[in-house]
C-alpha positions in Angstrom: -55.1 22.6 -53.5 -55.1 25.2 -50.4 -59.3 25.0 -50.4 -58.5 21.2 -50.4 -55.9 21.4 -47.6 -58.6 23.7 -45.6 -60.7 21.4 -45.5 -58.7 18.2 -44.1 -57.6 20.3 -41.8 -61.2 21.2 -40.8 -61.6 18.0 -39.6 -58.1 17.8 -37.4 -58.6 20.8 -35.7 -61.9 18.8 -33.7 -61.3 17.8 -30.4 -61.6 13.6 -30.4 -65.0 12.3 -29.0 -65.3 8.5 -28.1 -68.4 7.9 -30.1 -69.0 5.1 -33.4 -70.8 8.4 -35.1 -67.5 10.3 -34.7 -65.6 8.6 -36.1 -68.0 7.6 -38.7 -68.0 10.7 -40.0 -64.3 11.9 -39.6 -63.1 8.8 -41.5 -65.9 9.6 -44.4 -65.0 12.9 -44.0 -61.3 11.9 -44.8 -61.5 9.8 -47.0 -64.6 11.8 -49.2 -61.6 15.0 -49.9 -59.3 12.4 -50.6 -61.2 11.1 -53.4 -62.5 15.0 -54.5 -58.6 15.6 -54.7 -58.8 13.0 -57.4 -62.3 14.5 -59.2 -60.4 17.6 -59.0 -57.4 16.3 -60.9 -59.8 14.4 -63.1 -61.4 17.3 -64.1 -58.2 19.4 -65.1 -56.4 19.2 -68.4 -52.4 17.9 -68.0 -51.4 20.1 -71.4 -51.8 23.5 -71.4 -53.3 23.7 -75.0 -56.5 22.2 -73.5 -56.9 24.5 -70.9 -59.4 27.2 -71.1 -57.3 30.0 -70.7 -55.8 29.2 -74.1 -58.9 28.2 -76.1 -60.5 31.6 -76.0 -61.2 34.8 -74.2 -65.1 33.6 -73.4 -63.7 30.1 -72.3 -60.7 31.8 -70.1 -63.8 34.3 -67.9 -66.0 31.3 -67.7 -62.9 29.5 -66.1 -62.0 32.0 -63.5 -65.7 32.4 -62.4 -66.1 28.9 -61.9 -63.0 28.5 -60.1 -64.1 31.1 -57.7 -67.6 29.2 -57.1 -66.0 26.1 -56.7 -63.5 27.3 -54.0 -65.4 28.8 -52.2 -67.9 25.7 -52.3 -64.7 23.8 -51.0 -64.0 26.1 -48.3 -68.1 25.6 -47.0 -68.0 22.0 -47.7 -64.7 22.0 -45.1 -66.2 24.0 -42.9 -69.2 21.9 -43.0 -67.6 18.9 -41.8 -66.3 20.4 -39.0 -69.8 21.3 -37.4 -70.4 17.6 -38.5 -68.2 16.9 -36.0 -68.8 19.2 -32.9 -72.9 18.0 -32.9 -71.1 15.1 -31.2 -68.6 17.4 -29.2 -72.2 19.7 -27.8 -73.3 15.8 -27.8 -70.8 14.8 -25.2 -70.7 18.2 -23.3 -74.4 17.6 -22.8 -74.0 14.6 -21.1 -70.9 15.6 -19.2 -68.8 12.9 -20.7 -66.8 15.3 -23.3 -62.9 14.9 -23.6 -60.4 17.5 -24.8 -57.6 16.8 -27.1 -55.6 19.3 -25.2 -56.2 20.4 -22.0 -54.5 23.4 -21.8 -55.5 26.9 -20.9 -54.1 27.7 -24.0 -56.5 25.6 -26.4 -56.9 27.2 -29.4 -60.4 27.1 -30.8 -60.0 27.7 -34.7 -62.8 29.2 -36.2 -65.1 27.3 -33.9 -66.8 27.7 -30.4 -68.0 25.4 -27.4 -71.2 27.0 -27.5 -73.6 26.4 -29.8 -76.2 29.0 -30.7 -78.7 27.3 -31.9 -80.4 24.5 -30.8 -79.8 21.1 -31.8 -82.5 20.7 -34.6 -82.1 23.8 -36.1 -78.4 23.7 -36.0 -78.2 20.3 -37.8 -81.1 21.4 -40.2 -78.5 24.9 -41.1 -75.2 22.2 -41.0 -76.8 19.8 -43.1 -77.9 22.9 -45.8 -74.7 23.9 -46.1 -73.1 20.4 -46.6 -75.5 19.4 -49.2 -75.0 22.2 -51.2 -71.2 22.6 -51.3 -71.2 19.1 -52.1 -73.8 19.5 -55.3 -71.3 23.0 -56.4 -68.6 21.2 -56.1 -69.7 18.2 -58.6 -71.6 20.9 -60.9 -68.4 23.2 -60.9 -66.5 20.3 -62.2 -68.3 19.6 -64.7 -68.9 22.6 -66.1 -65.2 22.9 -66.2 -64.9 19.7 -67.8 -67.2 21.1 -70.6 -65.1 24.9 -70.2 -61.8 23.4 -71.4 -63.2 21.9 -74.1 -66.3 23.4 -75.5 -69.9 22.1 -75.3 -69.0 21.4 -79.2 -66.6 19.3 -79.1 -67.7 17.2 -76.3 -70.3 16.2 -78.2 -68.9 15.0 -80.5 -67.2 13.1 -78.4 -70.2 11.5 -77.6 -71.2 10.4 -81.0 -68.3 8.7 -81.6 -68.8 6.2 -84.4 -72.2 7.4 -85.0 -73.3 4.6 -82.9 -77.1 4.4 -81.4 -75.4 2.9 -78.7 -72.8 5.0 -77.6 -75.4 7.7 -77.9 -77.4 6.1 -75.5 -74.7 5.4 -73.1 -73.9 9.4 -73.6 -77.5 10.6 -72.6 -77.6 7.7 -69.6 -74.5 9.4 -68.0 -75.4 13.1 -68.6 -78.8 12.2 -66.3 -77.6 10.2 -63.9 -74.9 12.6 -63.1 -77.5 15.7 -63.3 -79.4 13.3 -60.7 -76.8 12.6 -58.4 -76.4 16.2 -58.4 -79.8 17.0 -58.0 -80.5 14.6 -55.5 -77.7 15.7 -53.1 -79.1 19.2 -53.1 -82.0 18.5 -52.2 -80.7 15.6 -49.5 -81.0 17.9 -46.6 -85.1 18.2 -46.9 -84.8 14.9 -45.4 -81.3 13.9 -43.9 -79.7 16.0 -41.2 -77.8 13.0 -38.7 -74.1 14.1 -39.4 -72.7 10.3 -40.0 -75.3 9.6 -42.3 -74.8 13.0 -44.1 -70.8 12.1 -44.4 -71.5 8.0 -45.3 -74.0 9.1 -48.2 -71.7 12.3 -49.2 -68.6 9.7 -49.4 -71.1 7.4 -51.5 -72.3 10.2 -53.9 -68.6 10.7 -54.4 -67.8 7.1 -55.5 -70.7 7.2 -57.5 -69.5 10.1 -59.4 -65.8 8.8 -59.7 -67.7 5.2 -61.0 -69.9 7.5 -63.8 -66.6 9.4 -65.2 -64.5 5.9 -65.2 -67.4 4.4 -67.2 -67.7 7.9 -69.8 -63.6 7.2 -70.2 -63.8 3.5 -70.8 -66.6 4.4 -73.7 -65.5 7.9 -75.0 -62.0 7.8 -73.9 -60.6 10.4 -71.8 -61.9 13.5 -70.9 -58.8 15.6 -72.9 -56.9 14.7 -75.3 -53.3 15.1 -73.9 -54.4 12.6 -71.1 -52.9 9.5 -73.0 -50.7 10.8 -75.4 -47.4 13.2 -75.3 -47.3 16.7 -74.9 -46.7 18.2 -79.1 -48.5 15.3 -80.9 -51.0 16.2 -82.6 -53.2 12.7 -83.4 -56.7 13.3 -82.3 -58.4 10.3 -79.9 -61.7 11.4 -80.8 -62.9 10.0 -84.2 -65.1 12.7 -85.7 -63.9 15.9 -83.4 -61.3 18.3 -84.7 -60.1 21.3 -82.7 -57.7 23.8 -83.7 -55.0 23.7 -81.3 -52.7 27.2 -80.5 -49.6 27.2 -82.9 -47.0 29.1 -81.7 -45.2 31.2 -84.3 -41.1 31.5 -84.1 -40.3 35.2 -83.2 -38.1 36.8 -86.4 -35.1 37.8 -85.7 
């Protein structure tokens, strides 16, 4: 949630340029960790017997290590939209037409300068790197959580659900079209560097990946099992999977 937080504010700390590309991007920008909040949430179990930490030893390092990648990724992917926006603020200094939110000696430039030191292709080329990429860990490190708390295993079984040729078909269409997406935004920089077009196709990829887990839950329900019904029951939603849950043994008195 703090990485999260980072980032939004990474976007208010910008000084405000009168531009249709600036604001382009800072409402994409906005409204793209908005809807990661909600990826994030999506990919986190609500009981704590399907979390990792509690399903093994293995599952529990493989949990922290991919939390530490996919902070970090968030903290870059913040920081990225920031320089997003100051190619429009070196824009507007350029052309003398720049406008400070505050005008005060006492302006406070958080982790940021006025002067770029690159120059304007290069420094959009490195920007746009750095976007595509946290972007990409971001949506790998979910799923790989996703797959963590449960075990490879059991999810799929999930996928074979009614043995059906199907649903197994549905299954293999989703795995690839979210290894795509994810593919394809790493390598989205080789040919994309204009910052509003970065943030509008970075808010898209982000829509499409919401789109791809609401279509897995409305096949193969949800992603854990505590996610639609109460906390202690123990009916499985999965036909075909079983998973030893923790029982927790009454200390003798």
């Amino acid at each position: 949630m703090l990485m999260l937080g980072e980032s939004v504010l990474s976007l208010l700390i910008v000084d405000v340029m009168e531009s249709k590309g600036y604001y382009t991007t800072f409402f994409c920008g906005i409204v793209s960790i908005t809807l990661l909040d909600y990826v994030h949430f999506r990919s986190q179990p609500h009981v704590p017997d399907d979390h990792a930490l509690r399903r093994s030893k293995e599952a529990a390092v493989t949990f922290t290590v991919l939390m530490q990648i996919y902070s970090a990724a968030l903290v870059v992917l913040g920081t990225s939209y920031k320089m997003l926006l100051y190619e429009y603020v070196y824009s507007a200094k350029d052309t003398g037409s720049s406008r400070r939110l505050l005008s005060s000696p006492l302006h406070r430039l958080l982790a940021g300068s006025d002067v770029p030191i690159f120059d304007v292709d290069e420094r959009q080329q490195r920007v746009s790197h750095f976007f595509c990429i946290s972007v990409a860990l971001v949506w790998l490190c979910s799923d790989l959580m996703i797959i963590n708390h449960r075990g490879i295993y059991d999810n799929l079984g999930k996928c074979r659900v009614g043995r059906s040729s199907f649903l197994r078909g549905v299954a293999l269409s989703l795995a690839f079209l979210r290894v795509a997406l994810i593919a394809f935004m790493t390598t989205l920089s080789q040919w994309v560097v204009e910052p509003s077009t970065l943030a509008i196709v970075g808010l898209v990829g982000i829509k499409c990946q919401i789109l791809l887990r609401v279509v897995g839950t409305s096949y193969f329900g949800p992603e854990y099992t505590g996610d639609d019904v109460d906390e202690g029951s123990s009916r499985n939603v999965w036909p075909n999977v079983t998973r030893p849950r923790v029982e927790h043994k009454a200390s003798k008195k």
